[in-house]
N, C-alpha and C positions, 0 to 999 in steps of 0.2 A: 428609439431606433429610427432610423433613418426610413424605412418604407413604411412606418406608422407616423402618421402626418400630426395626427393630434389635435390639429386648427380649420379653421373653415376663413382664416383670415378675416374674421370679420363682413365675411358673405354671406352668412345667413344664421338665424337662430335654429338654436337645438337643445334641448333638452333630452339626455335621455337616460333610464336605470335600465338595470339588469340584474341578471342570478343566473346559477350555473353550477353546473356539479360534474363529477366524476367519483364510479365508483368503479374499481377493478381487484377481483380476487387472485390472494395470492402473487400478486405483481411485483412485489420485495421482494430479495435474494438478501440474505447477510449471514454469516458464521458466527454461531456461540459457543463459546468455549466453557465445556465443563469444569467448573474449578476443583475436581474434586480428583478427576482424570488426568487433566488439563488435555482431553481429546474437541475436537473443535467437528463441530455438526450441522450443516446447513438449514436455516428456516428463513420459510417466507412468513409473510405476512399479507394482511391485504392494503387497499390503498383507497381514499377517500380525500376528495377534492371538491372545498364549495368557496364559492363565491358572491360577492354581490357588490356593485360600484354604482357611480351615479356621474354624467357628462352633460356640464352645461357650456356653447359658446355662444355667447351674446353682444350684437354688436350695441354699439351705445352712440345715443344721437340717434338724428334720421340718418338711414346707410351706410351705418358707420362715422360718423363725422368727429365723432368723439373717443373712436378709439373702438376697442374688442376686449370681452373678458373673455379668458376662455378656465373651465377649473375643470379637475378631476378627483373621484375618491375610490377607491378601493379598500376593502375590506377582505383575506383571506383565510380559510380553514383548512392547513392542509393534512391528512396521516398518511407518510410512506414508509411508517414499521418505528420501532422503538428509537429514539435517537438519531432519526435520519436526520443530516448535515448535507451541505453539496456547497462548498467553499469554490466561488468563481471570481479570478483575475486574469480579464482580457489582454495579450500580450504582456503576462507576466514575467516581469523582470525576476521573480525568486527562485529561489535552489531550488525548488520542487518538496521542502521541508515540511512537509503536513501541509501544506498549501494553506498555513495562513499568516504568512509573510508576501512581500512587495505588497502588489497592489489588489491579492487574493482578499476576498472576506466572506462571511454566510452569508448567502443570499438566498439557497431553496431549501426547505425541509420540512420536519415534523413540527405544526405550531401556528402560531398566528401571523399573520403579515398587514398592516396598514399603511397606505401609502395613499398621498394627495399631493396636488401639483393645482399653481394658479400664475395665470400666465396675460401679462395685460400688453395688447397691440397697441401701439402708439398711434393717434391720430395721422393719416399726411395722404396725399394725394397720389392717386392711382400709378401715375408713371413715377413715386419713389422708393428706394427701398422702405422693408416694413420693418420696425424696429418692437424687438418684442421681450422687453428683460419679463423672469420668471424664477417663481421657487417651487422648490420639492420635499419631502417629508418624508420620510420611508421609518418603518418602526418593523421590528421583526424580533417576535418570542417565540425561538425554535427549543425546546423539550431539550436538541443534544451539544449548546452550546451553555457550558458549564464552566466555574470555577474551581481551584482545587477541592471546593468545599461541597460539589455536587451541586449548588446552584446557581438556578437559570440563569445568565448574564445578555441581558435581552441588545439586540446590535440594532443602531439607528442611524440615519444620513441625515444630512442636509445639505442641499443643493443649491446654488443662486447661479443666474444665467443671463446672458441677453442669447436673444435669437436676431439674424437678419436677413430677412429674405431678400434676397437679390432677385429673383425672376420668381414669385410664389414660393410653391415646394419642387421648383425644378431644381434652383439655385438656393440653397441656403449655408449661411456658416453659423456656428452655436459657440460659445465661451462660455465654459461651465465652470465651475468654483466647486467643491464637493470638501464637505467637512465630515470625514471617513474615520472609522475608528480602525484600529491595529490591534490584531490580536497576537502580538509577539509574544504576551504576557497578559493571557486572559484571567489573571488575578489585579492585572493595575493597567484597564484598557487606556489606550491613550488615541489622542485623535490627531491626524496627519491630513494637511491640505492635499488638493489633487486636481488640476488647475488641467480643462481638456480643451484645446480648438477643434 
């Protein structure tokens, strides 16, 4: 995201982990339907959220002269009730069809999420632009993304980039490459390019 900078361009090292949680009762709302009535009854549930990542940028050379690493990991736990889904496509172009067509797909829910990104500054001298190709990994085993057959069908990315900062993180443009799957057919996922400036 744009006001999450991510880099230190190569100004300075850092090293850092963390952890983190969230827990809230009763915070799910969803409707189950009695199959026997077929009357439909409202339950919550509660909701439980941990975390734990690790952030390193390291420039390389004396002062950077040799360029910048910068990597990230995350690791997620999340429970927002049986099966929770939350299918997100930014200016999506689809009919609105279960939202998981265009460019919608799972991204939040009930389940695991791993995700890591490594991102290497190109060596160059202060008054140039910074030139910063990058990959990403994203792994997500959400409980209520299934096949006909009732199981898990776990959703992944992968992402390739350059970055180029024109004036730091005042000015910057990204070109992303995203090799996304389509859930048109969550018995025979297929994967669709996704090409962002």
């Amino acid at each position: 995201l744009p006001y999450a900078v991510g880099t230190y361009l190569g100004t300075k090292k850092v090293f850092n982990i963390g952890a983190g949680f969230m827990q809230n009762s009763n915070a799910m709302w969803y409707q189950e339907v009695n199959e026997s009535t077929g009357d439909t009854a409202p339950v919550t549930s509660d909701m439980l959220l941990l975390s734990v990542d690790a952030f390193v940028d390291l420039p390389l050379g004396e002062d950077g002269s040799k360029g910048a690493l910068t990597a990230y990991a995350v690791g997620y736990f999340n429970d927002f009730g049986r099966n929770n889904v939350r299918n997100i496509g930014i200016l999506n172009p689809s009919d609105g069809g279960g939202g998981l067509r265009g460019n919608s797909v799972p991204t939040l829910g009930t389940g695991t999420t791993l995700y890591t990104q490594v991102g290497y500054m190109l060596p160059v001298k202060k008054e140039e632009i910074k030139w910063q190709p990058y990959a990403a990994f994203t792994y997500h085993d959400f409980e209520g993304v299934q096949d006909s057959d009732g199981s898990t069908v776990p959703v992944t990315f992968f992402d390739v980039g350059l970055n180029a900062y024109l004036a730091g993180h005042h000015s910057k443009l990204t070109l992303n490459y995203r090799h996304r799957p389509d859930f048109t057919n969550v018995d025979d996922i297929t994967y669709r390019p996704e090409i962002t400036l």
